[in-house]
Steps between C-alpha positions, in 0.01 A plus 500: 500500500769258328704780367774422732388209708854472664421860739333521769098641465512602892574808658832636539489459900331166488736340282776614693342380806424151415830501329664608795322198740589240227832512435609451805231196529662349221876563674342318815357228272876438318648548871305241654578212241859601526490388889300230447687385170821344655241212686357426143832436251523167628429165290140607431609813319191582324380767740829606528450585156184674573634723763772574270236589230266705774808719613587557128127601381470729827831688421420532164096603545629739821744655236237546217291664760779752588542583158143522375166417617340328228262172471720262413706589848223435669391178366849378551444585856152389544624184309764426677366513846195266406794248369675565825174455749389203272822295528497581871135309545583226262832427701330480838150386396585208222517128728798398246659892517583670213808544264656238700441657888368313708634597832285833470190320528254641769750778580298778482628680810820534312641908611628557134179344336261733705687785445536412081145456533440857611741650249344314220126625640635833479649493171122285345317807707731748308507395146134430547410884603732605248311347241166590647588862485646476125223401403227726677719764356518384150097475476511844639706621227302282296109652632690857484623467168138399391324777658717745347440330185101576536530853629730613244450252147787726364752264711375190361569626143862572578523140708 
């Protein structure tokens, strides 16, 4: 089960799959703080610097993803859109705003926000299956490996 814990424990076509629909959720995540960035670099620059540090962490999660389907991918992901919805509520739901905006308070009708907030469902809905099904299939493995173990005692000798 830990062997490798960087590959993927799904199979072949699933991985793929849920690979497929996620990278391009994390591209529409980086896309849509790059057209909403420009109205936050102004002289309360702190979620500026968020954006900036959202678009970097989906580039570089959507890459991992392309490469390899591991855990730590998908944490990143997972991780990243929880950070993502959570400043989003804090912004519009905190009476003194947070990281210095205020003008978003209340604004929860905002176009880009709503559709953020769907990406980052997506991507929380996707690393949370993905995990789900890693780990149904590593108790598998796991109960199979054990059962083989009391049919055939032979196996456990060479284990």
């Amino acid at each position: 089960m830990f062997a490798d814990p960087g590959r993927a424990h799904l199979a072949p076509d699933t991985d793929v799959i849920t690979r497929a629909v996620a990278v391009p959720a994390l591209a529409a995540l980086a896309v849509i703080h790059v057209v909403d960035l420009p109205g936050t670099l102004g002289p309360d620059r702190l979620v500026g610097i968020g954006y900036l540090g959202i678009i970097a962490a989906a580039i570089l999660a959507g890459g991992a993803m392309i490469v390899r389907s591991g855990w730590l991918a998908w944490v990143a992901a997972g991780g990243l859109a929880v950070a993502a919805m959570t400043g989003y509520l804090l912004t519009r739901a905190l009476p003194g705003g947070f990281l210095g905006d205020h003008g978003d308070i209340g604004n929860w009708r905002c176009p880009l926000g709503i559709a953020a907030l769907s990406v980052e469902t997506l991507i929380i809905v996707l690393a949370a299956g993905w995990s789900w099904q890693a780990r149904v299939r590593a108790m598998r493995a796991v109960v199979n490996d054990a059962g083989l173990r009391a049919v055939n005692p032979a196996r456990s000798e060479k284990s």
